[in-house]
C-alpha positions in Angstrom: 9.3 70.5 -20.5 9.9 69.3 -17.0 7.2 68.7 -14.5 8.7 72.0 -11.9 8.5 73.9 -15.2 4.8 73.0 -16.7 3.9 73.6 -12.2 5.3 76.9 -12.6 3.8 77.5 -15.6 0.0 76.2 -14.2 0.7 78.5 -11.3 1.2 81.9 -13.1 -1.5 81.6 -15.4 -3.9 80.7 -12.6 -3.2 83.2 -10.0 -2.7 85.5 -12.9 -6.5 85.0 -14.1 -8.1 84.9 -10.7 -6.6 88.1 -9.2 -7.5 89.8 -12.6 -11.0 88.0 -12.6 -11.7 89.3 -8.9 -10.1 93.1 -9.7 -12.7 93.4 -12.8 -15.9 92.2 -11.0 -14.8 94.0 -7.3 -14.6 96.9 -9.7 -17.8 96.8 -11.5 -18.9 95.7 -7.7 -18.1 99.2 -6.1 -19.3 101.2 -9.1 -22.4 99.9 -9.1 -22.5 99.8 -5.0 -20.8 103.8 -4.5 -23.0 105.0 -7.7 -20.3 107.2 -8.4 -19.2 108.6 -11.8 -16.2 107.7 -13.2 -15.9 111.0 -15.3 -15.4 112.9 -11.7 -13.7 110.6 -9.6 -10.6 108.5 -9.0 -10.9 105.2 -8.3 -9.2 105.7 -5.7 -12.6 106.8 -4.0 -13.9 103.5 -3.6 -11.2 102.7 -1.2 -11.6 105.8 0.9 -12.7 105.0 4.5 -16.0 106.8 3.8 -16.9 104.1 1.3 -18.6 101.0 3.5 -16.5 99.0 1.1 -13.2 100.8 1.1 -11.5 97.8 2.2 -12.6 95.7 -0.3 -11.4 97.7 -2.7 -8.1 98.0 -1.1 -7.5 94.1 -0.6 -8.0 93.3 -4.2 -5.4 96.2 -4.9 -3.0 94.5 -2.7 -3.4 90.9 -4.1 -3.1 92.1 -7.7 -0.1 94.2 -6.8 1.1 91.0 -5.4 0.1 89.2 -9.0 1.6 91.6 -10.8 5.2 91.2 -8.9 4.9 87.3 -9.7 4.0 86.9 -13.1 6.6 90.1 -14.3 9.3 88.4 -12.4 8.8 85.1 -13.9 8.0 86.3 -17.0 11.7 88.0 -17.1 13.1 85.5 -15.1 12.1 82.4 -17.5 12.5 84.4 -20.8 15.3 82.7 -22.5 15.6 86.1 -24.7 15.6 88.4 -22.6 19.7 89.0 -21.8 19.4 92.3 -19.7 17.6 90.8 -17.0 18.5 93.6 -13.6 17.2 96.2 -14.6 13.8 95.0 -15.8 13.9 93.0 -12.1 14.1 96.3 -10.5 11.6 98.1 -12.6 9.4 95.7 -12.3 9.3 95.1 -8.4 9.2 98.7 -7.9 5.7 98.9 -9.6 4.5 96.1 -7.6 5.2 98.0 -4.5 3.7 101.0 -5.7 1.1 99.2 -6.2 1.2 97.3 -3.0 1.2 100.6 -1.5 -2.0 102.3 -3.2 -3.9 99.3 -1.8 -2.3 99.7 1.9 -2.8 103.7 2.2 -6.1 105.0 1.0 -7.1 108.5 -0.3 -6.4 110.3 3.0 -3.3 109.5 3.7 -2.6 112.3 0.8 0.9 112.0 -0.7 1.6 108.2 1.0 -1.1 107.2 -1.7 -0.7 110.1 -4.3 2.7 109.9 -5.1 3.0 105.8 -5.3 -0.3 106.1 -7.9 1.2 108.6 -10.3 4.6 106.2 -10.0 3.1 103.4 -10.9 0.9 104.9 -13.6 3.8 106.1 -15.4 6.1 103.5 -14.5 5.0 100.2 -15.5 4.7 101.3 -19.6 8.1 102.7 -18.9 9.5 99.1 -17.3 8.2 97.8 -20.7 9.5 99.9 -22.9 12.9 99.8 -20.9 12.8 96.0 -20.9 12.6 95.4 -24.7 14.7 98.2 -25.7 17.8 96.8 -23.6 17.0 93.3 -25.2 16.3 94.7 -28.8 18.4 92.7 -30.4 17.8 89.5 -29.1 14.1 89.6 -29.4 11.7 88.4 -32.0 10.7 91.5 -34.2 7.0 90.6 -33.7 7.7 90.3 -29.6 9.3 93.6 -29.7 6.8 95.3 -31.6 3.9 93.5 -29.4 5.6 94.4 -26.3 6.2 98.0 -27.5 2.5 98.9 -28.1 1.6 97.4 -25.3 3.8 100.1 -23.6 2.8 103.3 -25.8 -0.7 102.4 -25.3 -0.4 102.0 -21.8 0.0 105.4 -21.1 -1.3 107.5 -24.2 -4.8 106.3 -23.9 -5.8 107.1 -20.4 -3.6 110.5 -20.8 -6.1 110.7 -24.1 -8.9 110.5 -21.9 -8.3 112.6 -19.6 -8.5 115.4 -22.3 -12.2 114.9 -22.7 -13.2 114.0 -18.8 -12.6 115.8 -15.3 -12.2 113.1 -13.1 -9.2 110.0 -13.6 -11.2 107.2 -13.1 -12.0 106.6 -16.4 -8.4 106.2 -17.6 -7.4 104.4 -14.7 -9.9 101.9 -15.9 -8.0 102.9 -19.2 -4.7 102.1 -17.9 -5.8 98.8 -15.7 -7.6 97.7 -18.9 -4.3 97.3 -20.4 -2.1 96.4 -17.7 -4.3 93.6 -17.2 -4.0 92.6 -20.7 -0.4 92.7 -20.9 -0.1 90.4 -17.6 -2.8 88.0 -19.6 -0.4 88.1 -22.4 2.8 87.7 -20.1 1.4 84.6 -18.4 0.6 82.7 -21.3 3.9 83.2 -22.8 5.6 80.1 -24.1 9.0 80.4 -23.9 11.2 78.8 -26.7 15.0 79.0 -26.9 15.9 80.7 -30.1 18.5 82.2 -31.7 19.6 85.5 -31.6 17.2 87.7 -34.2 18.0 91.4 -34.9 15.5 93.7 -35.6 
């Protein structure tokens, strides 16, 4: 592997694991700072205005909307596999800007917040399962099926839990728990040219 290729490849995984590292302790951060329960509340909360650390909340939304949009665009963009490459691109960068949005427009700016948050909830197991169904047949069985649960559980378990809690923040943590996990998976991808294996 070339030197540009193992730079790229230090890169991802890096920013990868220091956005996610900073996103799981600012979280446990404002729970244990805001005190409040994650069976009544969205997340969302802890970037309201209200919160005295609203915006540190928000930034590290931004920055791992913005380490999202990197490591899913390399990861389709260097997947020798992966034939169907536009519209996972598309998918893919649209979450990110959701994303990017929920960061930049807290709770009260009402539907400039709401409606980017229930897009990208829904829309980044979606991008996945859209992804390796238009490249079924060129992936690896055992990709495809990874890749596919990562996707179903993406959005059955927080919808699970919110059938036993009020609030959403618990399967946000849910949903962030595996989106984080996918990306972790997604950056330490090696990527080997193979042939062509039907499922």
């Amino acid at each position: 592997m070339s030197n540009k290729s193992d730079l790229v490849r230090l890169i991802r995984r890096t920013q990868t694991i220091v956005s996610v590292t900073l996103f799981i302790f600012t979280m446990l951060f404002c729970w244990q700072a805001t005190g409040l329960e994650l069976s009544k509340i969205q997340i969302s909360y802890w970037g309201s205005s209200t919160e005295e650390y609203g915006w540190l909340w928000n930034s590290i939304i931004v920055l791992l909307s913005i380490s999202i949009a990197i490591n899913n665009i390399i990861f389709v963009k260097r997947h020798t596999r992966l034939k169907h490459k536009t519209i996972p691109y598309i998918m893919f960068s649209l979450v990110s800007f959701c994303l990017l949005l929920v960061g930049s427009f807290n709770l009260e700016y009402g539907l400039l917040h709401d409606i980017p948050a229930w897009v990208y909830f829904f829309l980044y197991p979606l991008s996945i399962f859209i992804m390796v169904y238009l490249n079924r047949g060129f992936l690896h069985y055992r990709e495809w099926f990874i890749h596919l649960i990562f996707s179903i559980i993406m959005i059955v378990s927080p919808l699970m839990c919110l059938t036993f809690v009020d609030g959403f923040g618990l399967a946000e943590i849910i949903h962030s728990l595996v989106v984080i996990s996918w990306n972790i998976h997604t950056a330490f991808k090696r990527f080997d040219i193979g042939l062509k294996t039907s499922k």
